[in-house]
N, C-alpha and C positions, 0 to 999 in steps of 0.2 A: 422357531418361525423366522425367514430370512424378511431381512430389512425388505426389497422387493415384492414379497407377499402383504405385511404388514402395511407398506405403503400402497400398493392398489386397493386393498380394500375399505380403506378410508377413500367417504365418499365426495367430503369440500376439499378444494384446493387448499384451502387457508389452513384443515386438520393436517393433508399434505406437508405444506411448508414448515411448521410445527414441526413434526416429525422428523423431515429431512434436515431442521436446524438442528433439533435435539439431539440427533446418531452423529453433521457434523461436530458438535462439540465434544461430545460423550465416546464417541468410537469413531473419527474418520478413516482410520487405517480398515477397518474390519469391512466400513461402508463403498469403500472405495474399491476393496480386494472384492468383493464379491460382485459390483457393478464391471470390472474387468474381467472376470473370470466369466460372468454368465451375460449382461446386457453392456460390451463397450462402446456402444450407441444406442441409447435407452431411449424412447419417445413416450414422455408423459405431457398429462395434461397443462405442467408449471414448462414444461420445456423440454428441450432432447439435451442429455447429460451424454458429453462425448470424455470417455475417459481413460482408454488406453494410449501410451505415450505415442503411438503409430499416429493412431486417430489423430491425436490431438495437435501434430505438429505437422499433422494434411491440412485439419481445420484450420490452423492461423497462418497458415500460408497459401492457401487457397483463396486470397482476398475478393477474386471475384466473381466465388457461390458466398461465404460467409462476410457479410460487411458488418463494418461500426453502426448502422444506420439507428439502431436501442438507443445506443450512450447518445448522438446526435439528438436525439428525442427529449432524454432525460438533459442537454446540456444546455439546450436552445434558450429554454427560459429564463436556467440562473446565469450563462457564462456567457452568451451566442455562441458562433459557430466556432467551435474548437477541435484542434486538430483529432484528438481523442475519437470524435463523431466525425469523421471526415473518411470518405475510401479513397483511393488513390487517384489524384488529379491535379491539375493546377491547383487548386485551393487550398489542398492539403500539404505540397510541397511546398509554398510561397510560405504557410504559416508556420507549417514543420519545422522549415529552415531558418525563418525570424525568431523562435525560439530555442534552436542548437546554438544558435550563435550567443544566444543573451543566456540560457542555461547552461554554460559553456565546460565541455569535459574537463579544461584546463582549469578550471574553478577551483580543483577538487581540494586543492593545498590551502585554501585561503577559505573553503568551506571548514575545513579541519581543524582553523584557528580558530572560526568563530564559535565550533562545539567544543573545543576545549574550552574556551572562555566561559561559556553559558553554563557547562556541567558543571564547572569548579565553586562558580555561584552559586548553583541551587545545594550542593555539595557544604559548601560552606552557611548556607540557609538551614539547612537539618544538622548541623554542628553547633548550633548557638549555646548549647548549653554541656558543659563538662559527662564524661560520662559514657554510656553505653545509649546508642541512637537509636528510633524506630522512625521509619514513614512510609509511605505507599507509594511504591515503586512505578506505578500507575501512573496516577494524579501527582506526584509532585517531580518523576523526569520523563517519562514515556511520552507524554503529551508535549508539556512546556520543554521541553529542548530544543524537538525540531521545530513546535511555534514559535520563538525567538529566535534561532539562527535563522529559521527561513525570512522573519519578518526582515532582519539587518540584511539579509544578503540580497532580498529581493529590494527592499527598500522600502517598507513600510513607515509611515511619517511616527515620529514618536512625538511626545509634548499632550497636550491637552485632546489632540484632535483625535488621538491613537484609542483603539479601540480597550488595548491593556492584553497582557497575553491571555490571562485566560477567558476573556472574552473571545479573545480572536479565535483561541483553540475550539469553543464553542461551536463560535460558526462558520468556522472552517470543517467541523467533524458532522455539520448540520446538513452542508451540501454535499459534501463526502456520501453522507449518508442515501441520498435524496438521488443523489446517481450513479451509485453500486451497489445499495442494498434494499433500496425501494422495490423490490420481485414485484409487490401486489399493488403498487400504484397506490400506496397509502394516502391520501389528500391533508391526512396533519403531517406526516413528515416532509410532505413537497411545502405546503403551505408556511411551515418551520424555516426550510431551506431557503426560499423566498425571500422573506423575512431579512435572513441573514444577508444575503446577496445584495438587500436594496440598504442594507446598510454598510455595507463595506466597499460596494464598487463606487459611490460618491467619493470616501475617503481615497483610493485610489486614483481616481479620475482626477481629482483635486492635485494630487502630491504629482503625476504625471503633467498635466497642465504646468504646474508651478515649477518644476525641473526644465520644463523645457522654455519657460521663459527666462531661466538664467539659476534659478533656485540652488543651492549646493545640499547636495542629496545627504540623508542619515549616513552616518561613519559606517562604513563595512560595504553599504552597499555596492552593486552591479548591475542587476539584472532592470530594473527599471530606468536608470540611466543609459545604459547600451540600449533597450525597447528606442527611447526616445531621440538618440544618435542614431539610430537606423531608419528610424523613419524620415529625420531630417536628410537622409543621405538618399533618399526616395526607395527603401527597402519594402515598406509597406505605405499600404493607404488608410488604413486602421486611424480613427479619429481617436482621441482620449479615453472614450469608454473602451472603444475598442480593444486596444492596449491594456488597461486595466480590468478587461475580463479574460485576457490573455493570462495577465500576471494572476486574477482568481482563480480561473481554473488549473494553473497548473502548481499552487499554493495548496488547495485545497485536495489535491489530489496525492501529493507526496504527506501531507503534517500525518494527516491520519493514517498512512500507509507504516511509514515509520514508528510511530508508537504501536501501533498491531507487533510489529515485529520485536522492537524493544523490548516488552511487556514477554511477549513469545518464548524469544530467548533466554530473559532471564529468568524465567520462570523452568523451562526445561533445562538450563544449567544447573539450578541451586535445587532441582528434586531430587531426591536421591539413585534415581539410575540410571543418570547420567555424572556420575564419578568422573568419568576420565575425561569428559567432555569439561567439566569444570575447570580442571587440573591442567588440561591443556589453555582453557583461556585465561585462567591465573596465571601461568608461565609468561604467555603472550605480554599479558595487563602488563606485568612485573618488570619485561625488560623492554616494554614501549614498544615491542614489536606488533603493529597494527596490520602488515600485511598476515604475518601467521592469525592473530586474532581474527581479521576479517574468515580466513578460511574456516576457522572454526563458525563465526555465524552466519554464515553461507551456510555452511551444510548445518546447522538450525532450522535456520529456514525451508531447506528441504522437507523439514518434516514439520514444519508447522508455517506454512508463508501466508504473507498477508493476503492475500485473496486465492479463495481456493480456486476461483475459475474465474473466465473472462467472458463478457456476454456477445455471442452474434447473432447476426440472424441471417437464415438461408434464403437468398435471393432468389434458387428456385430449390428442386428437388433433387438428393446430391447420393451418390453410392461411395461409400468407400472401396479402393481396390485395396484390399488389406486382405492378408489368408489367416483372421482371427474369428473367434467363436460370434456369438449373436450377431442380431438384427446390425446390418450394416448400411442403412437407408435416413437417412437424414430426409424428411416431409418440405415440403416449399413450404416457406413463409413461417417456419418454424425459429423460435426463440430458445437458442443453440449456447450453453453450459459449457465450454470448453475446461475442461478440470484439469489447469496444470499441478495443482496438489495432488490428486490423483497419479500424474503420467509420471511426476517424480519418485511414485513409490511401485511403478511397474517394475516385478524381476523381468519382466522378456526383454528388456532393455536397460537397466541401471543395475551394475552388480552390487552384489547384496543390498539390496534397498533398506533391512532394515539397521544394517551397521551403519553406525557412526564413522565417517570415516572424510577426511578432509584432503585426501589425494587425487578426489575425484575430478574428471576432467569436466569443463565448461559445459558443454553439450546436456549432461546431467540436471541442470540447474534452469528451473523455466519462470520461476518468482518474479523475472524482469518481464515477462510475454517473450514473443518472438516476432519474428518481421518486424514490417513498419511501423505498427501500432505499439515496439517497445517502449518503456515506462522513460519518459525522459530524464526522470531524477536517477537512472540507475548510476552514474557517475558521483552524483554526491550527496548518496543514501546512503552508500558503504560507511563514508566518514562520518557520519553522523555519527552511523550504528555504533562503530568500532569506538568512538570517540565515549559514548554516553554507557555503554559496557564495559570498557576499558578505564574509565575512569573510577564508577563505580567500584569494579575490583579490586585497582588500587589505593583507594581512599578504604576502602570496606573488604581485608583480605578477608576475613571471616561474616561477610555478608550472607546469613539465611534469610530461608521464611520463618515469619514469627511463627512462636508454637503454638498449634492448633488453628492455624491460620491456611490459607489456601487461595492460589487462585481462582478467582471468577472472574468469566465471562458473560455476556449479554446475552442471555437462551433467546430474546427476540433479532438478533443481529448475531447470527452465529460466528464467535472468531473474534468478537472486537472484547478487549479486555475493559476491566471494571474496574477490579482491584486487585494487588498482590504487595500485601502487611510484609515489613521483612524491618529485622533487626540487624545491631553489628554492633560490637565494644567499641 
């Protein structure tokens, strides 16, 4: 029975969503080949699931049938208005651009020192004791790497006042949560989110205020001291909250984004069939070459990226002009699945989609989104990545999964990992 039958005749949305998280975790290759092959504009009752690569790269550039108007909804409460939830206009540009400038591409070097620094710590944290090593790949770098270099770099206060990383990881992965993967408008995971937001935007509002009256920022920092240089230069009008739900929202958007992938890749590296994939980022690790490394968890990520799809919604009622099979009709006011997971494993457009293969060109790769609404951390996510894999490899040439161990994921949150046990001499 095809996943599409199975799924219609479940008759709650909620048995639905169930189902559609269980096949993403369990089989998305299988689920995604068969939603392109027979519906690559499916209209169900959770949403229209747009997921051939044709489709998908009309959807996110048609900004104005498909807007952000969703994530604005989901952002209002814990971040205000952030660019994320923003469609194209003064508002969105004035805030877009006070963030390019403080999230700055030229970062990327000085991002790359502070995940070397954080890796080799936690690195040297599971070395205390002589011997052959175990921890969880998960919970002790996945998460905590990019929550501490983001805290340093954005300028999280540290001392007594600081939340502590893994707290911050918390609740950072709490609003994460709350505005990507809330489908059903859960009320304990908003109410979670909440929670977390009315706790952390004080402490930012705080340390913003205090810089901008003379204060000398956490060592490493950037990004909250240029916020607050630019507003003195009359860049925005953003009062101190303001700014500090800038810095939340776009903190809280990358930490957990990056560990999804982390976790991703190393878990598809050290399985067994992926050999040459290994073999190739051992080489990389080995001679500190980060660009060839990066290439290899680029195309990782192809097959397993942190979000399989981006949410829109249809402003009105939209046809695709596309000469591919099904329903090609997108409904007004419809809550629109763009599946860039999906569009990266189309043959009718990525040659051999399912080789391994790192010579592919840019165009291939949609893990960042497209247009406007690109991921702003895409500049210093790579270094993260490359940095917290690269290191790993190096410190751990012979790093597996422990035996009889296994990745898991969250069957309620399809895609976010849990855990992944792994040894090394």
């Amino acid at each position: 029975m095809s996943f599409i039958s199975e799924f219609e005749a479940l008759a709650e949305d909620g048995a639905r969503l169930a189902f559609l998280g269980y096949r993403l975790v369990t089989d998305p290759e299988g689920l995604f080949k068969e939603l392109r092959d027979d519906r690559p504009v499916w209209n169900t009752p959770l949403g229209t699931f747009v997921t051939g690569y044709d489709h998908v790269m009309e959807a996110m550039n048609c900004h104005q049938v498909f807007s952000v108007r969703l994530y604005n909804e989901k952002m209002q409460p814990l971040v205000g208005t952030y660019p994320l939830g923003v469609d194209d206009g003064a508002d969105y540009l004035r805030d877009a651009s006070l963030l390019r400038l403080s999230v700055a591409a030229e970062d990327a070097d000085h991002v790359q020192a502070l995940a070397d620094d954080v890796v080799q710590g936690l690195i040297a944290a599971v070395r205390q004791t002589p011997g052959p090593v175990s921890f969880d790949l998960v919970k002790d770098f996945a998460y905590r790497v990019p929550t501490q270099v983001l805290a340093r770099y954005f300028g999280m206060p540290g001392g007594a006042e600081s939340p502590g990383d893994l707290a911050l990881r918390d609740g950072l992965d709490a609003i994460f949560c709350d505005i990507f993967d809330n489908l059903t408008n859960n009320d304990g995971l908003h109410q979670a989110a909440m929670t977390q937001a009315g706790l952390l935007l004080p402490i930012l509002e705080q340390e913003i205020a205090e810089i901008g009256a003379g204060k000398v920022p956490v060592a490493g920092a950037l990004v909250i001291p240029r916020l607050v240089a630019l507003r003195a230069a009359g860049a925005t009008s953003r009062d101190d909250l303001g700014l500090a739900q800038l810095v939340l929202g776009t903190i809280a958007g990358v930490v957990t984004t990056i560990a999804i992938v982390v976790a991703n890749v190393a878990n598809m590296l050290l399985t067994a069939t992926n050999a040459s994939a290994l073999v190739a980022a051992r080489t990389a690790a080995t001679a500190n070459d980060n660009d060839a490394l990066w290439l290899v968890v680029r195309e990782a990520m192809r097959f397993a990226p942190p979000a399989g799809f981006q949410l829109r919604y249809a402003e009105r009622a939209y046809t695709f002009d596309l000469d591919n099979p099904g329903t090609t009709t997108v409904n007004a006011n419809a809550r629109v699945l763009v599946c860039v997971g999906s569009a990266m494993l189309d043959e009718r457009r990525i040659p051999s989609p399912k080789e391994f293969r790192t010579d592919r060109g840019a165009e291939d790769y949609l893990m960042f989104g497209v247009g406007m609404h690109r991921c702003l951390g895409r500049f210093i996510a790579p270094k993260i990545l490359v940095s917290t894999i690269g290191g790993l490899l190096r410190a751990f040439p012979d790093l597996q999964i422990a035996p009889g161990k296994r990745f898991e994921q969250d069957m309620i949150r399809p895609g976010f990992p849990v855990s992944l046990p792994v040894v090394a001499e």
